[in-house]
C-alpha positions as CSV (number, residue, x, y, z in Angstrom):
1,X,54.8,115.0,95.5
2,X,56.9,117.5,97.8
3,X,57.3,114.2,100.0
4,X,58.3,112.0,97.1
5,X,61.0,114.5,96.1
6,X,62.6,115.3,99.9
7,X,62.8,111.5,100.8
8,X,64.5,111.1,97.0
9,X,67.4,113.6,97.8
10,X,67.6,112.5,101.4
11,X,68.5,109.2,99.9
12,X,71.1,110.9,97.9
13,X,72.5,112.6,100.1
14,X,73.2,109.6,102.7
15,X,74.7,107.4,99.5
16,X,77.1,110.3,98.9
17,X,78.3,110.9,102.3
18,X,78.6,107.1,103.0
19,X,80.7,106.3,99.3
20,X,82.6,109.3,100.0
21,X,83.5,108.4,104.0
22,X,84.7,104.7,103.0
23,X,86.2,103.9,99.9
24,X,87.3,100.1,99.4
25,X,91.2,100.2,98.2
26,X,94.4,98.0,97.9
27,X,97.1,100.0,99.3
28,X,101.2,99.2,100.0
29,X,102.9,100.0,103.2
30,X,104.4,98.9,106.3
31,X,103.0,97.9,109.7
32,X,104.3,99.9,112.4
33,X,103.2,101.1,116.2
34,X,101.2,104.3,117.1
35,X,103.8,105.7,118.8
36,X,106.4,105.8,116.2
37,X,104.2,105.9,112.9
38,X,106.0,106.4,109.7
39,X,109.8,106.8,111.4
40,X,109.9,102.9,111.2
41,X,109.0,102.9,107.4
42,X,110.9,99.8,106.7
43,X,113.6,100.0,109.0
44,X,112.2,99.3,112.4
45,X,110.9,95.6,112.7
46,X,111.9,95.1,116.2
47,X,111.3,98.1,117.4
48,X,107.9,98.1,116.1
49,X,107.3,94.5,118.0
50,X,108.5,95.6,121.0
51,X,106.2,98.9,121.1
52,X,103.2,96.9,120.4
53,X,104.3,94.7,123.2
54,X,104.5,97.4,125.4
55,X,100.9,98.8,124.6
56,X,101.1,100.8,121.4
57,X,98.6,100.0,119.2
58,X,99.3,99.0,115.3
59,X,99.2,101.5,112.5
60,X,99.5,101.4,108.8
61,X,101.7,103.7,106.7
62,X,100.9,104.5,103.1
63,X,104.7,103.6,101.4
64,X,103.5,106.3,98.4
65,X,102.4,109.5,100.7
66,X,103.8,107.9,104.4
67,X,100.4,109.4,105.7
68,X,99.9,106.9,108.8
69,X,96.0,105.4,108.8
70,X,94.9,103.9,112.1
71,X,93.7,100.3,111.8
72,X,90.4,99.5,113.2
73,X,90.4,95.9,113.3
74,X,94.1,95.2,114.5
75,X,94.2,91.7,115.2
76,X,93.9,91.7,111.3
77,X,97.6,92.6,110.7
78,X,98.9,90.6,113.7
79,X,102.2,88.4,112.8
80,X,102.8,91.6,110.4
81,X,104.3,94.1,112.8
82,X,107.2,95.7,111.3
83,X,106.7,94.2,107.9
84,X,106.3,95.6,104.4
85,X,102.9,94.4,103.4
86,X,100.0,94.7,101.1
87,X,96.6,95.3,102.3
88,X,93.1,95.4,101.2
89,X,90.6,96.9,103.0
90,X,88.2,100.0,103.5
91,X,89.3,103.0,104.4
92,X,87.5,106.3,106.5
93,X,89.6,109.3,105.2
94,X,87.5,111.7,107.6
95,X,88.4,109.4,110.4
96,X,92.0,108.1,108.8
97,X,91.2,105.1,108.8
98,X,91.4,101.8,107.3
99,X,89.1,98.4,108.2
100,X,92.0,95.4,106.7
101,X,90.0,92.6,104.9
102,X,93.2,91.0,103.7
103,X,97.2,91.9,104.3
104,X,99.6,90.3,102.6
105,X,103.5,90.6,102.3
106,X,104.5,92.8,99.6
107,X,106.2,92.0,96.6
């Protein structure tokens, strides 16, 4: 019984830590480079191009709290750099984070 009880909570416990450590969201922002981050907040299309081209890698930047998320799958936002966008994706707060299933240009 002791075993039936420990192998319920450790269960648990993974679900928890794993629905707390990615959390599936649709978030507004810009695109920008990992150099600059949220100084290009909609001003800095070529700039942002031009970084990437040089190395930097692409970042995202929350438009409501300009906290800057690293993007784990960056060919995702490519043809995006720069641009005000919407994305939908998953994101790792304890890593900041975000996996993009979907960006699209914001409206």
């Amino acid at each position: 019984m002791k075993r039936i009880v420990f192998l319920f909570l450790l269960v648990v416990s993974f679900a928890a830590i794993a629905a707390r450590a990615a959390d599936s969201t649709q978030v507004n922002g810009w695109i920008s480079d990992s150099m600059c981050g949220a100084k290009h907040a909609g001003t800095g299309s070529a700039c942002v191009k031009k970084c990437i081209e040089g190395g930097m890698t692409p970042v995202f930047v929350d438009e409501g709290k300009k906290a800057v998320w690293s993007i784990d799958n960056p060919d995702a936002v490519k043809g995006f750099y720069g641009e005000h966008v919407t994305i939908h994706g998953t994101t790792d707060a304890d890593k900041k984070s975000v996996h993009v299933d979907s960006v699209t240009a914001a409206k």
